[in-house]
N, C-alpha and C positions, 0 to 999 in steps of 0.2 A: 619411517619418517625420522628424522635426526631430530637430538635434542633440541637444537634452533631452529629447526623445523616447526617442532612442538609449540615451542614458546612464543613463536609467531604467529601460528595460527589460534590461540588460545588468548593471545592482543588482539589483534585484527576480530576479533568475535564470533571466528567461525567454528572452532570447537572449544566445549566448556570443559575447564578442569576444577574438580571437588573443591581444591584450595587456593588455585591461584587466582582462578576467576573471584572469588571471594576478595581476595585482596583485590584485587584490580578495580573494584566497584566500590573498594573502601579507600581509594586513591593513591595505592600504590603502583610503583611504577619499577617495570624490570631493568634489573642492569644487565645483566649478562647470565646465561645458562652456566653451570661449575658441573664437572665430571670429579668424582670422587669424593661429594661431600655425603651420601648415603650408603656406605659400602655393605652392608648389611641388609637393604631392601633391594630385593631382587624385580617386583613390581618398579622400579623407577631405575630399573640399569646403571645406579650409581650417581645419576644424575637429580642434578636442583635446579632452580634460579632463585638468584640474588635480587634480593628487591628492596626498595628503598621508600622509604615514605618520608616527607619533609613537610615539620610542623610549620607553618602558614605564619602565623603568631610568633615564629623562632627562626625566620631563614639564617641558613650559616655564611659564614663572609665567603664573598668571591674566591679567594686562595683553596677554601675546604668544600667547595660544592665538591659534588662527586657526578652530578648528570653529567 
């Protein structure tokens, strides 16, 4: 399964992951899978995802959203 593979099925709810499900329940929300930001764990083939959470109480202006 490909990293965006992964990170899809792990949104969608059909496989849980230790730490991103954790986030995702805590309302973050993924932006994009990244190859090369773990180069040293061999369990995660190098890969991440980028995730973002946006305070409620602090939305940022139109120009600097990031979704």
């Amino acid at each position: 399964m490909s990293a965006a593979d992964y990170v899809a099925a792990v949104v969608a709810g059909r496989i849980a992951d230790p730490v991103l499900t954790a986030h995702l329940r805590d309302g973050w929300a993924v932006v994009r899978p990244i190859h090369g930001y773990l180069q040293h764990d061999p369990d995660s083939a190098n890969w991440a995802a980028v995730i973002q959470w946006v305070n409620p109480a602090s939305l940022p202006p139109p120009e600097l959203a990031l979704r």
